[in-house]
Residue frames as qw, qx, qy, qz and C-alpha x, y, z in Angstrom:
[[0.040, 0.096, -0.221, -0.970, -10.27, -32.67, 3.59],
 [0.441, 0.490, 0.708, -0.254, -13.89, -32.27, 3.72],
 [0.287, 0.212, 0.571, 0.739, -15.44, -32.16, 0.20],
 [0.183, 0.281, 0.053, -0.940, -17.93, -28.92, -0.56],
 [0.188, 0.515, 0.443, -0.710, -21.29, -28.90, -1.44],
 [0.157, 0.003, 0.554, 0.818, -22.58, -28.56, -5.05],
 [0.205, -0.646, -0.735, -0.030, -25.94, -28.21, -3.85],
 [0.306, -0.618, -0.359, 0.628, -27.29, -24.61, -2.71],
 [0.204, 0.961, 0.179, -0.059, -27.51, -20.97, -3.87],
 [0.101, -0.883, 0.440, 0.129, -24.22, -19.66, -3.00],
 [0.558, -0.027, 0.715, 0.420, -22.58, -22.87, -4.97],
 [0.421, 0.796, 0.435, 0.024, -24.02, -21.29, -7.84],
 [0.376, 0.040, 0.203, 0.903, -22.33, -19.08, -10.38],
 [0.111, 0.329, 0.211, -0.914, -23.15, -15.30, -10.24],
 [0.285, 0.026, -0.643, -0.710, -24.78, -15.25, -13.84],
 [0.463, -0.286, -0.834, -0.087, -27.49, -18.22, -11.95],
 [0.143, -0.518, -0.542, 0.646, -27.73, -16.53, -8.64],
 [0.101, 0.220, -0.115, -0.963, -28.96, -13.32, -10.61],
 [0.438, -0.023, -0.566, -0.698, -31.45, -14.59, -12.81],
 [0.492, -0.519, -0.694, -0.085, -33.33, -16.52, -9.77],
 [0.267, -0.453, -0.512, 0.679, -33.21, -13.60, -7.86],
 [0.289, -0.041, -0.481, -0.827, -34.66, -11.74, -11.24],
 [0.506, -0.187, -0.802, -0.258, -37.40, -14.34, -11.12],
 [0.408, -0.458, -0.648, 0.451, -38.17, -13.76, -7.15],
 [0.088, 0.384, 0.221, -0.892, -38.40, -9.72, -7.20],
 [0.370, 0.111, -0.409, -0.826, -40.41, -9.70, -10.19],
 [0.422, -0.429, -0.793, -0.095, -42.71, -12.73, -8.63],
 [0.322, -0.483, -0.633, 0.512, -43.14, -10.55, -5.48],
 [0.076, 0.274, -0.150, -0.947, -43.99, -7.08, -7.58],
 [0.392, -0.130, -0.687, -0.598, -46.68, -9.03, -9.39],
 [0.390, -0.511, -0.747, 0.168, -48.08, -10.28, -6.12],
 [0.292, -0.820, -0.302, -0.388, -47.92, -7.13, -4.44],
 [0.760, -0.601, -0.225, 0.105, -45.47, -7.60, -1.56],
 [0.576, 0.316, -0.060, 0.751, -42.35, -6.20, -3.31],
 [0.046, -0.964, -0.225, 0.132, -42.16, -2.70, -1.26],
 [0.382, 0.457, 0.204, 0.777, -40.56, 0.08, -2.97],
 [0.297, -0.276, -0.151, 0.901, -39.26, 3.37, -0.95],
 [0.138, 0.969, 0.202, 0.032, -41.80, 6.71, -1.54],
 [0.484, 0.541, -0.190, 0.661, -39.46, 9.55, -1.73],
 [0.442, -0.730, 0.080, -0.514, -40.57, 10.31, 2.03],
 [0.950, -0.287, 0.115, 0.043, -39.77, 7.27, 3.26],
 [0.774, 0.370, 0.054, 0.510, -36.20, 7.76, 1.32],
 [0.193, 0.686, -0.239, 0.660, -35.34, 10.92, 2.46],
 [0.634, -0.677, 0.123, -0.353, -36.28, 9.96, 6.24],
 [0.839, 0.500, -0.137, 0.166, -34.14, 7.09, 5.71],
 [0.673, 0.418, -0.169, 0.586, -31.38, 8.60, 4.52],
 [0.142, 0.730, -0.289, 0.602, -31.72, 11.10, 7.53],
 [0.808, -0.575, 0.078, -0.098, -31.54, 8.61, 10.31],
 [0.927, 0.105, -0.079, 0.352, -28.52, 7.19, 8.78],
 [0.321, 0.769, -0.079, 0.547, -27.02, 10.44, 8.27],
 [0.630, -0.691, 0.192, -0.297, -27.95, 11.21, 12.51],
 [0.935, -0.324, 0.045, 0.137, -25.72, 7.93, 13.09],
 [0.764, 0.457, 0.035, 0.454, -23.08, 8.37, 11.26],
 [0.492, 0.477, -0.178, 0.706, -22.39, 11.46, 12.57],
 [0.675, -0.690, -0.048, -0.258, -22.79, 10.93, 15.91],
 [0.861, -0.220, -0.011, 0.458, -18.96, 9.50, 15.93],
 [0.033, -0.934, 0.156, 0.318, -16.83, 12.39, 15.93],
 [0.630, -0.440, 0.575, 0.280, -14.00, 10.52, 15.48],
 [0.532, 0.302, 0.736, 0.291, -15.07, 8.36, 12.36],
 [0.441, 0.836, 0.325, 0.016, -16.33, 11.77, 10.31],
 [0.037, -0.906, 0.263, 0.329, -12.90, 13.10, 10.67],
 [0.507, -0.417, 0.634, 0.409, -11.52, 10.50, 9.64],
 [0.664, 0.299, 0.600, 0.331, -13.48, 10.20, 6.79],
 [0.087, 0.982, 0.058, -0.156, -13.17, 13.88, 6.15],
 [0.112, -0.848, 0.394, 0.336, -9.32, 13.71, 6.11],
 [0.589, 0.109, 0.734, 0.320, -9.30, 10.59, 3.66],
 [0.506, 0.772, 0.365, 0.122, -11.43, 12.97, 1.38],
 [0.165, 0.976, -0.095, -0.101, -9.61, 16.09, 1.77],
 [0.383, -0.395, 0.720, 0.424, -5.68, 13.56, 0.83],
 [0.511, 0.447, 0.716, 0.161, -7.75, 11.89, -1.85],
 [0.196, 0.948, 0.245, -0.056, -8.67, 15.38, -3.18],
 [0.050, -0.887, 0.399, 0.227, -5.35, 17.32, -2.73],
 [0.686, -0.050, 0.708, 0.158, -3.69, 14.01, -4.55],
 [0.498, 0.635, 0.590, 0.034, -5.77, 14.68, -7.52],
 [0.178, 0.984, 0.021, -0.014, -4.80, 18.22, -7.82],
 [0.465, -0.683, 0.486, 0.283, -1.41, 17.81, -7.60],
 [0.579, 0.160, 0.732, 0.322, -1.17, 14.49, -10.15],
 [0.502, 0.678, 0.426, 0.327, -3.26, 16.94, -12.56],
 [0.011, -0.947, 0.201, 0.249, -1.24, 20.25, -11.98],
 [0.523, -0.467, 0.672, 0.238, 1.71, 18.11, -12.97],
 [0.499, 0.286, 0.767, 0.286, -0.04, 16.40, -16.10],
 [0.342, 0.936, -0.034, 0.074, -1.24, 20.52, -17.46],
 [0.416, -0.778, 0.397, 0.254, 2.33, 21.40, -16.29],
 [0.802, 0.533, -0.270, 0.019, 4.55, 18.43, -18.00],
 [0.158, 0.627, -0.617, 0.448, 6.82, 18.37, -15.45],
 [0.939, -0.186, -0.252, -0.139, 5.61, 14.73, -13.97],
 [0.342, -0.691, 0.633, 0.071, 9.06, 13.89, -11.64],
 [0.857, 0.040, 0.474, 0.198, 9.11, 10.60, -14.02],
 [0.525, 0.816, 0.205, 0.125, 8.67, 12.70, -17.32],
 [0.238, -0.930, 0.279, 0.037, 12.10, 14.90, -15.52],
 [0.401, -0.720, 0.481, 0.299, 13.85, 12.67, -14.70],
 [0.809, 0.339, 0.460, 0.138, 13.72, 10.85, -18.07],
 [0.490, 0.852, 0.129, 0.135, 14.35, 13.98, -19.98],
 [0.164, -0.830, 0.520, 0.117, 17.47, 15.06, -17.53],
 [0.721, -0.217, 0.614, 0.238, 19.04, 11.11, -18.22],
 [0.607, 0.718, 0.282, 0.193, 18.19, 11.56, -22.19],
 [0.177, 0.964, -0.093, 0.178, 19.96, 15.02, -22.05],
 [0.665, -0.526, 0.516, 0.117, 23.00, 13.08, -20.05],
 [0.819, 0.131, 0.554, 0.074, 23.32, 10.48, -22.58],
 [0.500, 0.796, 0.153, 0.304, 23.26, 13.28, -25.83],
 [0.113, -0.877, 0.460, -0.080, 25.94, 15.26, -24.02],
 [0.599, -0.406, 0.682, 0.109, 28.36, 12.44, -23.48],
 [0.690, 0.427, 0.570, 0.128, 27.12, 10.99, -26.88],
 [0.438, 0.846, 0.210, 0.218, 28.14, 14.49, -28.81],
 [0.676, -0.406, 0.039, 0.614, 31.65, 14.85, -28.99],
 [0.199, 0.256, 0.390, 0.862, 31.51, 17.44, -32.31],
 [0.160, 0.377, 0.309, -0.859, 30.04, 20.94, -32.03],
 [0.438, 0.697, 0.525, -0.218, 27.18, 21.54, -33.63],
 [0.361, -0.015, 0.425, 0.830, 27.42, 22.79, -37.18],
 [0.174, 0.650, 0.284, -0.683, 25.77, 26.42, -37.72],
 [0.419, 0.528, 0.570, 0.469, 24.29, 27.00, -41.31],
 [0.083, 0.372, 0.228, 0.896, 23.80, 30.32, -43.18],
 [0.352, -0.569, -0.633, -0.389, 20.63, 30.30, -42.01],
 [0.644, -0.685, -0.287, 0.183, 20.95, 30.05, -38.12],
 [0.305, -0.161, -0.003, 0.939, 24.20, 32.63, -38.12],
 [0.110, 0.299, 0.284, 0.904, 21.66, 35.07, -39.84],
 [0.423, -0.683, -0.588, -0.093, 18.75, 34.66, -37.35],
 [0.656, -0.370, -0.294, 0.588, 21.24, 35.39, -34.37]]
């Protein structure tokens, strides 16, 4: 078994790797060499990537029809949660309502009250 390394960056715990890579962008922003995106450069960018991306037919449908399950998913889960009628939340309430029917062997007893509503 070969033994590993305690020597190096990536031996390092995140918390260490962060704070000397703190220490390196903020040494190269004080020199000058640090470059930092215009908003031209950023939007040009973002519209080569865009060009690639959707230059695969394939790959944009697919990530289209991941969005548009991912989406209809959502709406469902939250029509269900305004609703109240979850299929867990069902079937919980039909077993409950099993259980009190088998549990209740005497009729209900009717009071002044509830005979005078009727």
């Amino acid at each position: 078994m070969a033994d590993t390394s305690k020597r190096g960056f990536a031996s390092m715990d995140r918390a260490k790797q962060r704070e000397i890579a703190s220490k390196g962008g903020k040494a190269a922003h004080a020199k000058g060499t640090a470059h930092e995106f215009t908003p031209e450069e950023a939007r040009e960018a973002g519209r080569k990537g865009g060009e690639a991306v959707s230059r695969d037919r394939a790959h944009m449908a697919e990530i289209g029809r991941a969005g548009g399950k991912n989406s209809h998913k959502n709406r469902k889960s939250k029509a269900e949660k305004e609703a109240g009628t979850s299929s867990e939340a069902s079937q919980e309430t039909t077993e409950e309502s099993k259980v009190q029917e088998e549990t209740s062997e005497e009729p209900e007893k009717t009071t002044r009250k509830s005979q005078k509503k009727k």
